[in-house]
N, C-alpha and C positions, 0 to 999 in steps of 0.2 A: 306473382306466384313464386314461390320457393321450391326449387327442385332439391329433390332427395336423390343422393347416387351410394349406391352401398356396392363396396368392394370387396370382394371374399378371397385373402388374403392366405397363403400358405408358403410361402417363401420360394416359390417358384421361380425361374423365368418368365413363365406366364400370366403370372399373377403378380411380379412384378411389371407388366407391360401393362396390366389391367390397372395398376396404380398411377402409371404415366399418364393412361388416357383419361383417370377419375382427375388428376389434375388437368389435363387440356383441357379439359371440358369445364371443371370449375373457374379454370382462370376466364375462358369465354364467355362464362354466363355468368354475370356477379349473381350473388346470390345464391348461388348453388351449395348445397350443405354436404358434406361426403361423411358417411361410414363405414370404417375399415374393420372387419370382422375376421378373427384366425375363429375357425371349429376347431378345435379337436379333440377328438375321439379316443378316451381311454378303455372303450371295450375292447375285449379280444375274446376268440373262442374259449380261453385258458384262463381267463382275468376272473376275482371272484372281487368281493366290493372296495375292500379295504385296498386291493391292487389298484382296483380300477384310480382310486383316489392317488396313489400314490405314480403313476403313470398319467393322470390329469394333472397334477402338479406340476411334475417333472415339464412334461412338453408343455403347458402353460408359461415355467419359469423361461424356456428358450426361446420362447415365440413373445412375451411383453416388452425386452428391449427391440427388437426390430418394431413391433408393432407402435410403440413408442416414439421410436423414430419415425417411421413413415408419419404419425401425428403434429410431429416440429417441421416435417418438409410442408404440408400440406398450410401450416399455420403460417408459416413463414414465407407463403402465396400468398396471402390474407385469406385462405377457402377457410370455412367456419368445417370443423373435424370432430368426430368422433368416433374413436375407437378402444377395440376392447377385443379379447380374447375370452373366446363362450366356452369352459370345457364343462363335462359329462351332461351334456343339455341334449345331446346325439341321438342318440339309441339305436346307435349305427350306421344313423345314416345323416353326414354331415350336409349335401344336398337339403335334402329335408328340415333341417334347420337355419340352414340360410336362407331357404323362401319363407319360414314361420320367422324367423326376424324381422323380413322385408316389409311380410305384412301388420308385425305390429308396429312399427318406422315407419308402416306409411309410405314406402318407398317408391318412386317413379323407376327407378332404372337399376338393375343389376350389373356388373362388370365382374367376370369371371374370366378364368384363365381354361383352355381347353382339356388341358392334362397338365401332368406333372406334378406330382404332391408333395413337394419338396421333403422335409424331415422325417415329414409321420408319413412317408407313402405305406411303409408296412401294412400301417393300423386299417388304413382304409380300404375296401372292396368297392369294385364298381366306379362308373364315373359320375365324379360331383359336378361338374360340368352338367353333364347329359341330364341328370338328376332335377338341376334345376331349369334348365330348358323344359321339361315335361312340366314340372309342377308350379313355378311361379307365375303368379296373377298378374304383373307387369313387365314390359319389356327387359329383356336381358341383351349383352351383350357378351358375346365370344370372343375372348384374344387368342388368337392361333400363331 
């Protein structure tokens, strides 16, 4: 059986320790497949559509080379990787969209960072963390 680990990525401390662990784990268990996912969120109370695109891009453009990289670390394990950066898929709530990825991935195990939203903490409200603890349909895991 093929485990699925999907890592929710924001350039944190903590979410880079949730990267550590999506690696320990894969190198343990051959087989194991990982997905590295940045949200971000270009709504704001003040954003109107044509912003919102041009503030999706922007933090998209600063988040595909890191996210890029963590994909040659992971490949360079021999862990089979996929990743990608989801913007205006949100609708404010970046939580929410990383358990609606989870689930169409198929995924066994979440890996999240507790806090910390590295670049874009402005944009986001609430915890993505807490967010998907409440609402994902398969085990998560907390890095503190």
């Amino acid at each position: 059986m093929v485990r699925k680990i999907l890592v929710a990525y924001d350039s944190s401390d903590l979410s880079k320790k949730a990267v550590q662990e999506a690696k320990n784990q894969g190198t343990q268990a051959p087989g194991t497949e990982v997905c590295v996912i940045a949200v971000v969120n270009p709504n704001g109370p003040y954003t109107n559509v044509i912003m919102q695109q041009e503030i999706g891009d922007e933090l998209a453009k600063d988040f595909r080379p890191e996210v890029l990289k963590l994909k040659e670390q992971f490949e360079a394990e021999g862990i089979p990787v996929h990743a990608e950066v989801l913007v205006g898929e949100v609708n404010g709530n970046p939580g929410k969209r990383i358990c609606e990825y989870a689930e169409e991935k198929d995924i066994d195990l979440i890996i999240v960072g507790s806090r910390g939203l590295g670049n874009v903490k402005k944009l986001f409200l609430g915890s993505v963390s807490n967010n998907v603890v409440q609402n994902a349909k398969c085990p998560i895991l907390v890095m503190k």
